[in-house]
C-alpha positions as CSV (number, residue, x, y, z in Angstrom):
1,X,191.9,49.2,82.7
2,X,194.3,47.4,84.5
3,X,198.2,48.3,83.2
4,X,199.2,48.3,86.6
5,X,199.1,44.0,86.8
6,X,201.5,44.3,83.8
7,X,203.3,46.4,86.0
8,X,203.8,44.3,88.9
9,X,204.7,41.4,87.1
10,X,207.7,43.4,85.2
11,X,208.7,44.4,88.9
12,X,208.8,40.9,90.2
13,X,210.8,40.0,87.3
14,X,213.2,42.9,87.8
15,X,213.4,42.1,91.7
16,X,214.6,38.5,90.2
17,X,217.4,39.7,88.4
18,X,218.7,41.9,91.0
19,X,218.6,39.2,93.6
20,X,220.2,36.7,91.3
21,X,222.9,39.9,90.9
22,X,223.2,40.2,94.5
23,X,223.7,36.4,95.1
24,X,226.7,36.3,92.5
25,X,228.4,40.0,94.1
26,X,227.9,37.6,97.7
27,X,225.3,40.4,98.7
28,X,222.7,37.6,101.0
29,X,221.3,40.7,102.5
30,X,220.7,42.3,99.7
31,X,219.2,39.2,97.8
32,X,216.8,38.3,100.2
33,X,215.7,41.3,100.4
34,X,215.2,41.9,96.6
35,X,212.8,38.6,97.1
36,X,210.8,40.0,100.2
37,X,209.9,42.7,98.1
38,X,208.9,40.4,95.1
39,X,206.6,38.5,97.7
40,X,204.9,42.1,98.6
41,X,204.3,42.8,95.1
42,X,203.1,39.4,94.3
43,X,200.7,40.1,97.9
44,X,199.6,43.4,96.2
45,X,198.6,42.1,92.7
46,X,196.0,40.1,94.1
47,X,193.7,42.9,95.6
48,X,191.5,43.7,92.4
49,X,189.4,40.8,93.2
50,X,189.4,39.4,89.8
51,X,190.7,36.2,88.0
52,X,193.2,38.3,86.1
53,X,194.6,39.8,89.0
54,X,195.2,36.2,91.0
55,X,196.5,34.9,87.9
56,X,199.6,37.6,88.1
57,X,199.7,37.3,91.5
58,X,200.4,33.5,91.0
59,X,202.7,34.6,88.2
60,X,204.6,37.2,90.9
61,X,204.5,34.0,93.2
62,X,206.5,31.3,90.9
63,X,208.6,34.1,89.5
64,X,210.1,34.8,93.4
65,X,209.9,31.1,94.4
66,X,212.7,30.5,91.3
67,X,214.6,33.4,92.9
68,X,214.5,32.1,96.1
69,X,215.9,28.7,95.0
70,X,218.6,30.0,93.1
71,X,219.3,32.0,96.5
72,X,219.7,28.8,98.4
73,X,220.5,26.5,96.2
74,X,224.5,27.0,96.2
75,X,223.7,27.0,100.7
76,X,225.7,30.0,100.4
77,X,223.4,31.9,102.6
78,X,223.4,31.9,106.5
79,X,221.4,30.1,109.0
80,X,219.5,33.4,109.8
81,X,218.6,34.5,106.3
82,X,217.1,30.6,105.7
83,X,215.1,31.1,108.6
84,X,213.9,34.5,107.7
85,X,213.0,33.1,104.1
86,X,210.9,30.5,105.9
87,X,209.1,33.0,108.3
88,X,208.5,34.9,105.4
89,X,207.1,32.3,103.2
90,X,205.2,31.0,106.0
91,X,203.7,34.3,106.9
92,X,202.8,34.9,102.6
93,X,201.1,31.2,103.0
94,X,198.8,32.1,105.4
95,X,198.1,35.7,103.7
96,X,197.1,34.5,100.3
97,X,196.6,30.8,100.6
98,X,199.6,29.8,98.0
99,X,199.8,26.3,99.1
100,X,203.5,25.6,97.6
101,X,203.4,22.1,95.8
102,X,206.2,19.4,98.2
């Protein structure tokens, strides 16, 4: 009944991968990127309305929040994409209510 949450969760961790990829080839854009779409996926899983379905979402979630530190972990990446990370995860904040743990 619902395949597709397995679905989404393989995505996110293919997204992952290929930022992690795209952060060794030097490829910020392109890493960033990868993530954004992680976050819209992670956004997506939630809509069934079901415990299941917020479960993967929150899955999706912690899944892209290790991509994004590996991102800027090395501070490899420019001022602009650090604050388009932080608009983003702002914006997904307010969207889902995924308080992120200080």
């Amino acid at each position: 009944r619902l395949p597709h949450l397995a679905k989404f969760r393989k995505c996110t961790r293919i997204l992952r991968i290929k930022s992690n990829i795209d952060k060794e080839k030097g490829q910020m854009d392109e890493a960033t990127s990868g993530v954004f779409d992680g976050l819209a996926i992670a956004k997506a899983s939630k809509n069934d309305n079901i415990l299941i379905s917020d479960l993967v979402s929150t899955a999706c979630y912690y899944i892209m929040l290790k991509g994004i530190h590996n991102i800027i972990k090395d501070n490899e990446i420019s001022e602009e994409e650090y604050k388009k990370l932080y608009e983003k995860l702002t914006q997904t904040r307010k969207d889902q209510s995924f308080n992120i743990v200080n």
